[in-house]
DOKOLDREN-771374 format. One record per residue: x, y, z of N, C-alpha, C, O, CB in turn. Coordinates in steps of 0.1 Angstrom, whole numbers, padded with zeros to 4 digits, always signed. Glycine has a CB too. Example, Ala and Ser with C-alpha at 12.3 -4.5 7.8 and 13.67 -1.06 7.14 Angstrom:
2
+0132-0057+0078+0123-0045+0078+0132-0033+0078+0142-0033+0085+0113-0045+0090;+0128-0022+0071+0137-0011+0071+0129+0000+0079+0134+0011+0080+0141-0006+0057;
END
This chain:
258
-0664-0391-0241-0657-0383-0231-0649-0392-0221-0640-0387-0214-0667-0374-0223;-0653-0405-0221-0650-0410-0208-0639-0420-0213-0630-0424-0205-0662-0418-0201;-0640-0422-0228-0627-0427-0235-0617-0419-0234-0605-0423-0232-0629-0430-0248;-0620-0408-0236-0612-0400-0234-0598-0394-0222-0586-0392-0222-0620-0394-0234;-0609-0395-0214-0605-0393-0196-0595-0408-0201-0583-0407-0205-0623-0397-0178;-0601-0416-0199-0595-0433-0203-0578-0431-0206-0569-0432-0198-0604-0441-0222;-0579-0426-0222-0571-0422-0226-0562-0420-0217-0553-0427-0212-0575-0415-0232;-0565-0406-0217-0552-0399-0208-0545-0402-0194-0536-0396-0188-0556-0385-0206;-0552-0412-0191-0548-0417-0174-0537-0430-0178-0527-0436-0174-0566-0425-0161;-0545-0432-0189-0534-0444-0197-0517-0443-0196-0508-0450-0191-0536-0444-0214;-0520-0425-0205-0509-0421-0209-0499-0418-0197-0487-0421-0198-0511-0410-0217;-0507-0410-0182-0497-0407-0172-0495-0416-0169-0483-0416-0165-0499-0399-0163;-0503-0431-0167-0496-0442-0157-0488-0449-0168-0487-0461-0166-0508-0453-0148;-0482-0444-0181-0470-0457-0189-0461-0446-0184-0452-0451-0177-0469-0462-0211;-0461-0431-0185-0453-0421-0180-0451-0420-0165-0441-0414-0160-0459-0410-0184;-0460-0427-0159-0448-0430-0147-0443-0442-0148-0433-0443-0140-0452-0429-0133;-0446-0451-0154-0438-0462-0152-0427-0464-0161-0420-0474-0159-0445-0473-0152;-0425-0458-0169-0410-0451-0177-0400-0444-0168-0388-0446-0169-0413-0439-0189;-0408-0435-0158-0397-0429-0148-0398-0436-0137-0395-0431-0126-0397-0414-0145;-0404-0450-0138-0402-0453-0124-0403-0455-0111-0397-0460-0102-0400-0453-0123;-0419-0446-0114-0433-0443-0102-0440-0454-0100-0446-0459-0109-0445-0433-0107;-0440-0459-0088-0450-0470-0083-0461-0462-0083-0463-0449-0083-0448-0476-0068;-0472-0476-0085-0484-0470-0076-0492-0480-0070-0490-0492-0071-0493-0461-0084;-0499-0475-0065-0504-0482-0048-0519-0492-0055-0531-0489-0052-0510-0463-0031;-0513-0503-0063-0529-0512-0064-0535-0515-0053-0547-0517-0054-0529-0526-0070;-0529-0515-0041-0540-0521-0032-0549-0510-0028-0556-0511-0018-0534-0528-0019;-0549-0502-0032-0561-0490-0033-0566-0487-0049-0576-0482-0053-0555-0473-0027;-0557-0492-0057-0563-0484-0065-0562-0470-0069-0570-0465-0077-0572-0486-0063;-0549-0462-0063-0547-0451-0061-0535-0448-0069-0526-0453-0064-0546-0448-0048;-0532-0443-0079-0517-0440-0084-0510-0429-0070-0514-0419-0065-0518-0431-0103;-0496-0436-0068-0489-0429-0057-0487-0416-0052-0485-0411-0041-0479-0431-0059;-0489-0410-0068-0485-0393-0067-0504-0388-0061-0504-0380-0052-0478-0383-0089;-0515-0393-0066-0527-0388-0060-0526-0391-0044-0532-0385-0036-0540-0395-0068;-0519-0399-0041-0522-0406-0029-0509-0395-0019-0508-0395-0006-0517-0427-0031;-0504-0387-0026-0495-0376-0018-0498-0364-0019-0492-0355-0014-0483-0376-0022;-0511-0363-0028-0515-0352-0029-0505-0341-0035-0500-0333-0027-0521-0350-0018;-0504-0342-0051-0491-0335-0056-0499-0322-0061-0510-0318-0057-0481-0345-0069;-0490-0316-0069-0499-0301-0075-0508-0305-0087-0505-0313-0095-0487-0288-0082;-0518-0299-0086-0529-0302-0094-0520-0303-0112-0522-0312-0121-0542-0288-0091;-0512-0291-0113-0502-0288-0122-0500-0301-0131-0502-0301-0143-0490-0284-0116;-0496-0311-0122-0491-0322-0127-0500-0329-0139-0496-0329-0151-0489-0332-0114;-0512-0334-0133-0520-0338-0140-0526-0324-0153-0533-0327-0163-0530-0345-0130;-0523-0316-0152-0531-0306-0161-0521-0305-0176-0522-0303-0188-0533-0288-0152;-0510-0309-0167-0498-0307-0179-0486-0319-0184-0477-0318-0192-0489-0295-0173;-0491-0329-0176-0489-0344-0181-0475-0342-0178-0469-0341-0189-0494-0349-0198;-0467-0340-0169-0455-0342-0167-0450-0342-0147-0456-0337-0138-0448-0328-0177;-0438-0349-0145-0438-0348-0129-0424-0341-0127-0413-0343-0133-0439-0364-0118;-0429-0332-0117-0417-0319-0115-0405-0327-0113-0407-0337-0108-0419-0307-0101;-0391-0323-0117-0380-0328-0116-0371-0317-0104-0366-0306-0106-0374-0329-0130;-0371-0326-0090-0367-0321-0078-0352-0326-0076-0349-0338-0075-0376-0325-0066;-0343-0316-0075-0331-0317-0080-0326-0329-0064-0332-0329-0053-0321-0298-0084;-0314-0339-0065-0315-0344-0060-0305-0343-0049-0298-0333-0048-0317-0351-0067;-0303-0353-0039-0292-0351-0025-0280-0347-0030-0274-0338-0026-0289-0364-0017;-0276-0357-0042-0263-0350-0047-0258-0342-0053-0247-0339-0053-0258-0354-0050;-0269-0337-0063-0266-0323-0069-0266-0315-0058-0257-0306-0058-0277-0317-0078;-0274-0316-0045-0271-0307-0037-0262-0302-0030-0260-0291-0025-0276-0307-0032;-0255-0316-0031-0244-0316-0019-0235-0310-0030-0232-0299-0023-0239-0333-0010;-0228-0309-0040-0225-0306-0051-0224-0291-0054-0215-0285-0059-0232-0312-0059;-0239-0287-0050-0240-0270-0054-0237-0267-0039-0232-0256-0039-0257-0263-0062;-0238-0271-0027-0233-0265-0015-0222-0265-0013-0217-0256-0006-0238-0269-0004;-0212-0277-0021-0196-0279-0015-0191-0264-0027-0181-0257-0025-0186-0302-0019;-0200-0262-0039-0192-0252-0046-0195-0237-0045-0187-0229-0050-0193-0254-0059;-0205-0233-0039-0207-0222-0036-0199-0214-0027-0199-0201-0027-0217-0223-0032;-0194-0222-0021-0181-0216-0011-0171-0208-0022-0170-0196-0023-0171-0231-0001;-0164-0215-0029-0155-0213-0042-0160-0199-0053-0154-0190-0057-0156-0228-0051;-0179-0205-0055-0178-0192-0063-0174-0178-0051-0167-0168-0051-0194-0189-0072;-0181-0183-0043-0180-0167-0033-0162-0165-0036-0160-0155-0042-0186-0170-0010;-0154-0171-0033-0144-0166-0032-0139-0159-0043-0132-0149-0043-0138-0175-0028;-0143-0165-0052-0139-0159-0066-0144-0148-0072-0138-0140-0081-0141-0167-0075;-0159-0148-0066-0167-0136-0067-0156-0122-0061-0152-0112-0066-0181-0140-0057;-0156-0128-0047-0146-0113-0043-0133-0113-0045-0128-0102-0043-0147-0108-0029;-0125-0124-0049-0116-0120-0056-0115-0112-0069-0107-0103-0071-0111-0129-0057;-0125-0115-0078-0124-0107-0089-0128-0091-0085-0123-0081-0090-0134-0114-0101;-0134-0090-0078-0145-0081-0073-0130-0069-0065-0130-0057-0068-0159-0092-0061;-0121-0077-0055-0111-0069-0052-0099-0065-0058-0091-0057-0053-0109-0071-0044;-0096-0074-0073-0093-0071-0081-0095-0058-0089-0085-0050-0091-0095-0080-0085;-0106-0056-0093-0113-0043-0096-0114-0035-0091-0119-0025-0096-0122-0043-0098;-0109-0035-0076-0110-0023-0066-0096-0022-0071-0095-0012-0077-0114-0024-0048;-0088-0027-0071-0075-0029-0075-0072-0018-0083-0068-0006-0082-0072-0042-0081;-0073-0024-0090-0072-0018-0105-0078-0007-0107-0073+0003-0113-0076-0026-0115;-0089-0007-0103-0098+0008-0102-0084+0019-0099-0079+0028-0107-0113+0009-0084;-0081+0015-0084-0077+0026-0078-0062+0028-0083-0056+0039-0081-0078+0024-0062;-0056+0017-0089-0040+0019-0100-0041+0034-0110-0033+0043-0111-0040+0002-0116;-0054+0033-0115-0054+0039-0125-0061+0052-0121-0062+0061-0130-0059+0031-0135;-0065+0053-0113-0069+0064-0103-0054+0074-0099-0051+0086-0101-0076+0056-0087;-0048+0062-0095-0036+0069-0091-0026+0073-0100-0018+0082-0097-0030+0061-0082;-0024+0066-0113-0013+0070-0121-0021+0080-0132-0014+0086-0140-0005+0058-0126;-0034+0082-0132-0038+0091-0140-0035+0109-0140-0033+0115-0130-0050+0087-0137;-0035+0114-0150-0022+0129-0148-0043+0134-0154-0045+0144-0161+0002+0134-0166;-0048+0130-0151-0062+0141-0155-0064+0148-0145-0062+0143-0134-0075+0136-0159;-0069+0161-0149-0072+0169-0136-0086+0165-0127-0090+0170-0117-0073+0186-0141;-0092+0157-0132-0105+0158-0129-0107+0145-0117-0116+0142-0108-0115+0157-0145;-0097+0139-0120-0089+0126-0107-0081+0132-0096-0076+0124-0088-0077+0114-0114;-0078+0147-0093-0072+0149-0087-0080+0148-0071-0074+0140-0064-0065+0159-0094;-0086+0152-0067-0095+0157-0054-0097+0138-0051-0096+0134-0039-0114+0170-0058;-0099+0128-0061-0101+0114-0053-0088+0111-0055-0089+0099-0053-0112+0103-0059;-0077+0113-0058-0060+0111-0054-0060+0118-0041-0059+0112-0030-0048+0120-0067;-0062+0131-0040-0059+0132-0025-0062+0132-0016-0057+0136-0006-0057+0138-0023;-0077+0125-0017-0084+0119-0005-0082+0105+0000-0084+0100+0011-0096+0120-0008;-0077+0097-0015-0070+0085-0012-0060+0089-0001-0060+0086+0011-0063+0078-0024;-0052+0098-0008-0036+0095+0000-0046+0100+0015-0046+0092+0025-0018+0110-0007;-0050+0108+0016-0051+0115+0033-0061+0104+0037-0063+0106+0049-0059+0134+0036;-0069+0091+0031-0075+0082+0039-0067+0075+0042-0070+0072+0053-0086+0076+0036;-0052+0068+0038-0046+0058+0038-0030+0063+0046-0019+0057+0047-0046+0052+0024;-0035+0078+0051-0020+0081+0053-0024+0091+0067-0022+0085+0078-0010+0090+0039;-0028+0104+0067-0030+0113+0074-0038+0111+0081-0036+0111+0093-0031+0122+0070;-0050+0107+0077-0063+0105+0087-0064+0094+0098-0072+0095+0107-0074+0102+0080;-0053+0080+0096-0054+0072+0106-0042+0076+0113-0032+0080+0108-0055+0057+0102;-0046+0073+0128-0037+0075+0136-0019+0067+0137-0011+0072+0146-0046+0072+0146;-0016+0061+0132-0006+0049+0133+0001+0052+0141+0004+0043+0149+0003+0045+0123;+0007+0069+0145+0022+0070+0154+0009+0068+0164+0006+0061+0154+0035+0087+0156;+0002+0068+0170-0008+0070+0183-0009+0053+0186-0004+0048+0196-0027+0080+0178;-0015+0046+0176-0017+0034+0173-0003+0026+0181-0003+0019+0191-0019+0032+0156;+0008+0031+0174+0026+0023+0180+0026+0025+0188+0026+0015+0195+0040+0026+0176;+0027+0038+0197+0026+0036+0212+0018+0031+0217+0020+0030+0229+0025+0044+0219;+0010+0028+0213-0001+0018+0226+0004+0008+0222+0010+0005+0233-0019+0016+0226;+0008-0003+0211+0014-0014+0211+0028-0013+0217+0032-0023+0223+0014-0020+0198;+0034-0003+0215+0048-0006+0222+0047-0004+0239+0056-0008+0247+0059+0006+0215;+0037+0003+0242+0034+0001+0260+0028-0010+0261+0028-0015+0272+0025+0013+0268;+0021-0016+0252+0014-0033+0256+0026-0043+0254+0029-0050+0263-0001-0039+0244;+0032-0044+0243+0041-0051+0241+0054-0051+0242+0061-0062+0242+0039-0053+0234;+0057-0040+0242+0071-0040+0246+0082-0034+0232+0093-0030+0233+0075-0056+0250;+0073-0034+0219+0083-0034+0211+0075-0024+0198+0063-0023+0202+0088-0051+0207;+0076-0018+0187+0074-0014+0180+0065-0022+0170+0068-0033+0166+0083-0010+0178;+0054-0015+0167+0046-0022+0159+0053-0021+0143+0056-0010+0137+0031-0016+0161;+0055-0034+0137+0060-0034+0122+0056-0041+0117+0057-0053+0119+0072-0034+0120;+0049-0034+0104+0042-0041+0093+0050-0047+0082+0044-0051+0072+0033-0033+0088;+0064-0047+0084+0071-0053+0076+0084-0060+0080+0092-0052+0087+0073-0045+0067;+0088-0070+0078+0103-0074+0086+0113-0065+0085+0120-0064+0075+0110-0086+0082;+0115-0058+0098+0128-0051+0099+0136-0049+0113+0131-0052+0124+0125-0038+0094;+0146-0046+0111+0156-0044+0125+0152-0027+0131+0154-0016+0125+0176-0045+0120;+0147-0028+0141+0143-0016+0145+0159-0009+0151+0166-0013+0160+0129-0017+0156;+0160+0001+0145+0171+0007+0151+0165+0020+0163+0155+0027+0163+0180+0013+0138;+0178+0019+0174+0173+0029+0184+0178+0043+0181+0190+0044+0179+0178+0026+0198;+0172+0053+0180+0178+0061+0178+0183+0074+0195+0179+0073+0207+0169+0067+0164;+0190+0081+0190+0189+0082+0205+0179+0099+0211+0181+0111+0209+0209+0082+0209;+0171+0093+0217+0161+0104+0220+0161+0110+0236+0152+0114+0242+0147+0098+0217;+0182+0109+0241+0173+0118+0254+0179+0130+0249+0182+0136+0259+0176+0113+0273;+0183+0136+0238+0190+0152+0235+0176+0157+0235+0166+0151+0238+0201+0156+0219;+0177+0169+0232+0162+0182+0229+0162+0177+0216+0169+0171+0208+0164+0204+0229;+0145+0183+0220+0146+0183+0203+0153+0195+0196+0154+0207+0200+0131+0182+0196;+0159+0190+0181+0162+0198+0175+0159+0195+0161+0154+0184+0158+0171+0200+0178;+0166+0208+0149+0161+0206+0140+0167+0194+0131+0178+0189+0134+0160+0217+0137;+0162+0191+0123+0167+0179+0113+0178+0178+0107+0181+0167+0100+0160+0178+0103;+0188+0189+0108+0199+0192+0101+0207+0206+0108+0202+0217+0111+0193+0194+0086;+0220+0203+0110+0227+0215+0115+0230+0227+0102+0236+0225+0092+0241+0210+0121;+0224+0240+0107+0228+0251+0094+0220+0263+0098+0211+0264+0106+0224+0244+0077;+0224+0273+0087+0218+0285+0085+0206+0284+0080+0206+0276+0071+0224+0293+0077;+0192+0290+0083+0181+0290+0079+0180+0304+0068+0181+0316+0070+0172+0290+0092;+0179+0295+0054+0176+0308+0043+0164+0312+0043+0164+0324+0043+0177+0305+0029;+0154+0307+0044+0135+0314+0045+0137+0307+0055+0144+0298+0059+0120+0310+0034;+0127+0314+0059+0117+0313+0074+0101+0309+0066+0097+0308+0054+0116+0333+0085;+0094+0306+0079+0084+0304+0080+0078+0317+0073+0071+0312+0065+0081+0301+0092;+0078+0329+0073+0068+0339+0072+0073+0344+0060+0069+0355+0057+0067+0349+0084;+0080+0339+0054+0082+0339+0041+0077+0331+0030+0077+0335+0019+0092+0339+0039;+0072+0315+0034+0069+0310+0026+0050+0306+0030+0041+0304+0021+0081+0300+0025;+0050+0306+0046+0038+0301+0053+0036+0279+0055+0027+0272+0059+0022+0310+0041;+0046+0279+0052+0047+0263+0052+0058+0256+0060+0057+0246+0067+0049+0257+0036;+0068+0264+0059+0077+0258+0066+0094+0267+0066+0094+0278+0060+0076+0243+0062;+0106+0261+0070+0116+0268+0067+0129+0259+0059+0129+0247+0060+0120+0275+0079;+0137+0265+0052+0146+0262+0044+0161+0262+0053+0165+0272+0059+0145+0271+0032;+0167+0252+0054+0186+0250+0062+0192+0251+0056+0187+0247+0045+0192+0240+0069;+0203+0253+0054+0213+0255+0042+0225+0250+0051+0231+0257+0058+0215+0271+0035;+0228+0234+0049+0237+0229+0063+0253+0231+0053+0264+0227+0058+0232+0209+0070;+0252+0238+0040+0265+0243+0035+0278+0228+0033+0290+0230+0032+0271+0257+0048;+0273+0217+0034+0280+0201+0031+0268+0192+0037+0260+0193+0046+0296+0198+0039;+0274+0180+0027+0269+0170+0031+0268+0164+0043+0278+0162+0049+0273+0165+0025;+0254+0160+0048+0247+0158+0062+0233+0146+0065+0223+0145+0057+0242+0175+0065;+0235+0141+0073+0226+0134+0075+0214+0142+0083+0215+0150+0092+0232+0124+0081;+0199+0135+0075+0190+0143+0080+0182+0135+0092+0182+0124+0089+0181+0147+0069;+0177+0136+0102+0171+0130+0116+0157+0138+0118+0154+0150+0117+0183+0132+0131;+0148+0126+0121+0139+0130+0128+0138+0134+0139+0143+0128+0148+0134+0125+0129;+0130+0149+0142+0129+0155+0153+0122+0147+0169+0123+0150+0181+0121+0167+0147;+0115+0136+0161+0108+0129+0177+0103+0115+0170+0100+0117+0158+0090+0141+0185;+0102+0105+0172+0096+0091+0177+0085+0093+0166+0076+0101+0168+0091+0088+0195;+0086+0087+0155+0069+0082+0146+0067+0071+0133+0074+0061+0131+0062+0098+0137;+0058+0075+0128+0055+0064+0117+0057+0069+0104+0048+0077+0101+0039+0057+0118;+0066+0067+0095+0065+0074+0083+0052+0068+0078+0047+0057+0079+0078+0072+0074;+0049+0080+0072+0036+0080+0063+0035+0085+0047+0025+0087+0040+0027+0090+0071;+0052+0086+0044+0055+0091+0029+0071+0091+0028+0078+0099+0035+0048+0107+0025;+0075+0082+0018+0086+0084+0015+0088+0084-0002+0086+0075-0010+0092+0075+0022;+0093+0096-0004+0090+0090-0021+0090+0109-0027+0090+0119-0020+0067+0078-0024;+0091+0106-0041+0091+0122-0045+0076+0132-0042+0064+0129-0043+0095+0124-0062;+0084+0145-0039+0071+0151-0037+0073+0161-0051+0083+0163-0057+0068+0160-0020;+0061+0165-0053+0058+0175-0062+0068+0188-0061+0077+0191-0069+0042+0179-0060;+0064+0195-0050+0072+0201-0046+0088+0204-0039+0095+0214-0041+0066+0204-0043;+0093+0194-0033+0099+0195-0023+0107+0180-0029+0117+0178-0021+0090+0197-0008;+0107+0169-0039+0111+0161-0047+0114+0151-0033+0106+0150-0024+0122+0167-0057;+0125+0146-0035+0129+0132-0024+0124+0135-0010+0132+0142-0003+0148+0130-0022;+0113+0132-0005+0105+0140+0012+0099+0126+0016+0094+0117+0010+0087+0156+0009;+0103+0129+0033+0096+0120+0040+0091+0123+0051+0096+0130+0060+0102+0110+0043;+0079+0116+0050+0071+0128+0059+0068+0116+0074+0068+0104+0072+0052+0136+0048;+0066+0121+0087+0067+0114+0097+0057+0113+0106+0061+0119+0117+0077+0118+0102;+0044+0107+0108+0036+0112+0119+0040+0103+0134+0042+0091+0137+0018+0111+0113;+0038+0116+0142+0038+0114+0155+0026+0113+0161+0015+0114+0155+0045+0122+0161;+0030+0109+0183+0019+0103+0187+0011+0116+0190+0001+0115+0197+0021+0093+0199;+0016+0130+0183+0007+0143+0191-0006+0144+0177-0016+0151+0179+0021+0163+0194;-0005+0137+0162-0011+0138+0157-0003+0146+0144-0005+0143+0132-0020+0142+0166;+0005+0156+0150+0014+0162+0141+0020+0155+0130+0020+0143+0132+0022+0166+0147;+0024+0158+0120+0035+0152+0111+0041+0161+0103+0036+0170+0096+0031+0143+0102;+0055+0158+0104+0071+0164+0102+0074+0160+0088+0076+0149+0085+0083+0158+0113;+0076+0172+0078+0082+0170+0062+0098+0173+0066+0103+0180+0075+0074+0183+0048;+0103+0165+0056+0117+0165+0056+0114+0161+0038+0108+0152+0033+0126+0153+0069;+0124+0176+0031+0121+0175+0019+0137+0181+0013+0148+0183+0019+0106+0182+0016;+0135+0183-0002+0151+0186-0009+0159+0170-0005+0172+0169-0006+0160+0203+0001;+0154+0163-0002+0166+0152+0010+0178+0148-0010+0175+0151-0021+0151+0127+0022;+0187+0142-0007+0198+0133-0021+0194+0115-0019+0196+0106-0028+0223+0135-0016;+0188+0113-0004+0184+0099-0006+0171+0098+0006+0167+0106+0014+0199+0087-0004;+0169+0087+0004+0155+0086+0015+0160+0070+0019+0163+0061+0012+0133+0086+0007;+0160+0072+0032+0169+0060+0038+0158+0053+0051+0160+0048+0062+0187+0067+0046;+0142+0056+0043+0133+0048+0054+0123+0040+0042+0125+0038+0030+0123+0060+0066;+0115+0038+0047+0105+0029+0043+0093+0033+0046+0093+0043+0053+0107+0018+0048;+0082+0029+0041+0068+0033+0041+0057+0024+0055+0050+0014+0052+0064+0028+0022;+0056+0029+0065+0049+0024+0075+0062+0022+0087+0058+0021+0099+0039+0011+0071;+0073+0020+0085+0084+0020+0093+0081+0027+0103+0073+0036+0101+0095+0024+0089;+0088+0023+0117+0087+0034+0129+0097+0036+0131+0106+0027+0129+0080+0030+0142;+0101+0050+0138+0115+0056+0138+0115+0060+0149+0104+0064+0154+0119+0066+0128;+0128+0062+0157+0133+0068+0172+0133+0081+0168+0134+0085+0157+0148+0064+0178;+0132+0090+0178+0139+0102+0175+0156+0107+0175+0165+0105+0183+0133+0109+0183;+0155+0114+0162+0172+0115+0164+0176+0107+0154+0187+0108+0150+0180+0109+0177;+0164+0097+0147+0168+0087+0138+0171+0089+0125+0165+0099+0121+0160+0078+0138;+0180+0082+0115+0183+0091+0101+0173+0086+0093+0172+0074+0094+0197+0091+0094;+0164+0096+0082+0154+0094+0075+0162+0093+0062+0158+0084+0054+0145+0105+0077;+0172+0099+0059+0173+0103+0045+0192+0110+0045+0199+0108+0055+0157+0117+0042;+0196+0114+0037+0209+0121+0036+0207+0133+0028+0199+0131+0019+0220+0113+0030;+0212+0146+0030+0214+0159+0018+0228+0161+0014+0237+0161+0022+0209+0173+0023;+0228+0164-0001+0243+0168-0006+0240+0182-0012+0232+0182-0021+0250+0157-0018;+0244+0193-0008+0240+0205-0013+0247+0200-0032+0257+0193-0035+0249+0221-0001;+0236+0210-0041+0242+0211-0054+0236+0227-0062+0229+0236-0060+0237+0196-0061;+0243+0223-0070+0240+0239-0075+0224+0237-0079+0219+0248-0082+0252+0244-0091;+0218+0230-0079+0205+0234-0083+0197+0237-0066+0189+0246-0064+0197+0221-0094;+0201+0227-0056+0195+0232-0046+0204+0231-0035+0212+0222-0036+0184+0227-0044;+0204+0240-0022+0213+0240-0015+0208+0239+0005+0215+0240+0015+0219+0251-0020;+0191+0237-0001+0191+0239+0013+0181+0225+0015+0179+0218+0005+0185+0256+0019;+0175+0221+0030+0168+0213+0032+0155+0219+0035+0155+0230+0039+0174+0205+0041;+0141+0211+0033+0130+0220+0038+0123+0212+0046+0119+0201+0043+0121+0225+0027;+0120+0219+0061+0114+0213+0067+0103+0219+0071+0102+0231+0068+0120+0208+0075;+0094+0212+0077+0079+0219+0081+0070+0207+0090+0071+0194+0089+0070+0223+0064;+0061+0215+0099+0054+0209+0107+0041+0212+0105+0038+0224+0107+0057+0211+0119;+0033+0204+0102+0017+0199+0102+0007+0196+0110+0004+0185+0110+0016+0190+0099;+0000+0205+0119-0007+0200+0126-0025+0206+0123-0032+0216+0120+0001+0202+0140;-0027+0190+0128-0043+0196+0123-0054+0202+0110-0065+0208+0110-0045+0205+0128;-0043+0197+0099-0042+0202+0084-0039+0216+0080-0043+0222+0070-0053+0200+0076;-0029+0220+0092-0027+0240+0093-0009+0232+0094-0005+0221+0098-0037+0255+0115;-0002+0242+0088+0010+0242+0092+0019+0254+0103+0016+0266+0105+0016+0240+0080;+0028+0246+0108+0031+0254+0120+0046+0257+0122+0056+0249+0121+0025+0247+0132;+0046+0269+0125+0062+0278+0125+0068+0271+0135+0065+0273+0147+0064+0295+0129;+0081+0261+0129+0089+0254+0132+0094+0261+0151+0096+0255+0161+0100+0255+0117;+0094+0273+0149+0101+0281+0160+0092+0281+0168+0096+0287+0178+0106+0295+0157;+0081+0277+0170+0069+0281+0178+0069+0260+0186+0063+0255+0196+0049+0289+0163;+0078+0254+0179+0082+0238+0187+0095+0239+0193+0097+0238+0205+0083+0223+0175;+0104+0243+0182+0118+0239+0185+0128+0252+0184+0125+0261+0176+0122+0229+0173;+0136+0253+0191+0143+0263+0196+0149+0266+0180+0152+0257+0172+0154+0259+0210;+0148+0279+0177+0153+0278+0162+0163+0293+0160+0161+0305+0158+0137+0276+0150;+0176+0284+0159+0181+0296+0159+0189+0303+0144+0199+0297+0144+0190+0295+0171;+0189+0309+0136+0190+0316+0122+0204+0313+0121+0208+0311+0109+0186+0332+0120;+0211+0313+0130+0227+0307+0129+0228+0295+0135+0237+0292+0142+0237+0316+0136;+0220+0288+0133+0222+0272+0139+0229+0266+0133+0232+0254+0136+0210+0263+0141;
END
């Protein structure tokens, strides 16, 4: 038995001196007993491999990197998620299409947001390089287009139809942040405008859209142009407040022979 024991103390002390373990003759103590290591060691004839200063420094200088890459791929996938969210024609994507659009459009304040930066700063808040043009806002308001009103409000419940009978430039009724420019389902070339009351103004039927997407506009300012054609002849506008829409005539002086 004791050859034995013999044996095996043999074997750990050539096994440390292969890797290069002192040990302490002036006791008589091999080094690792003398540090009191895990019993483990001796039961299983091997010494734990403790990764070292420079692997460390190694896995701390790269961990920064994976993280980055982690959420790059990661917002990539939100990316793309929401691409295909959006260009998808299934019906069953429709209700998270239009909760996108109303989280990224209707629900934040922006025209509210620009006036407070333009009373702090002096100037229009713009999320993209542009020349802000003034438009001129001390007339009344009026409507977006000079003309005969073919529907009314209480004919359609959304808004009313102008029939300015030639080609005309269309203007915003008051100071805001476009929040849609682009075809609508209904109402095709439409840009839609929110102001600092919360409200937002469709301007639809338009022949061109002559704004941009987060742009801020004067009132009086031109959004877009209309060319009457035989498929359509009038312009459609409508006011939004509070996700109810609201009879144009009940803001702006509206007269049926305007």
């Amino acid at each position: 038995m004791d050859k034995d024991i013999q044996k095996i103390r043999k074997s750990i002390e050539q096994r440390k001196k292969a890797r290069g373990i002192k040990t302490d003759q002036s006791k008589g103590k091999d080094y690792l007993r003398s540090h009191a290591l895990p019993d483990t060691e001796e039961l299983h004839g091997y010494y734990p491999a403790f990764p070292t200063s420079t692997n460390q420094s190694k896995t701390s200088s790269s961990s920064p990197v994976a993280k980055y890459a982690v959420k790059a791929i990661l917002s990539l996938m939100l990316f793309l998620g929401a691409a295909i969210i959006w260009e998808s024609e299934s019906p069953a994507l429709n209700k998270p299409k239009v909760w996108a659009a109303s989280a990224l459009t209707d629900q934040f304040p922006f025209a509210k947001v620009n006036v407070w930066y333009k009373e702090v700063f002096g100037r229009p808040l713009s999320l993209t390089p542009s020349v802000v043009t003034e438009g001129d806002d001390s007339q009344p308001v009026a409507l977006p287009v000079s003309g005969n009103i073919s529907e009314s409000f209480e004919a359609n419940g959304i808004g009313i139809k102008i029939d300015p009978g030639q080609s005309t430039n269309v203007t915003a009724i008051n100071e805001g942040v476009i929040v849609f420019a682009g075809n609508d389902t209904s109402t095709e070339k439409t840009v839609k405008v929110q102001h600092s009351d919360g409200s937002i103004t469709h301007y639809g039927n338009l022949s061109s859209v002559d704004v941009h997407l987060y742009q801020f506009i004067q009132a009086n300012e031109l959004v877009g142009t209309f060319t009457p054609t035989t498929e359509e002849q009038s312009v459609f506008f409508s006011i939004e407040k509070d996700n109810h829409y609201v009879d144009p005539a009940q803001v702006i002086q509206v007269d049926d022979n305007n």
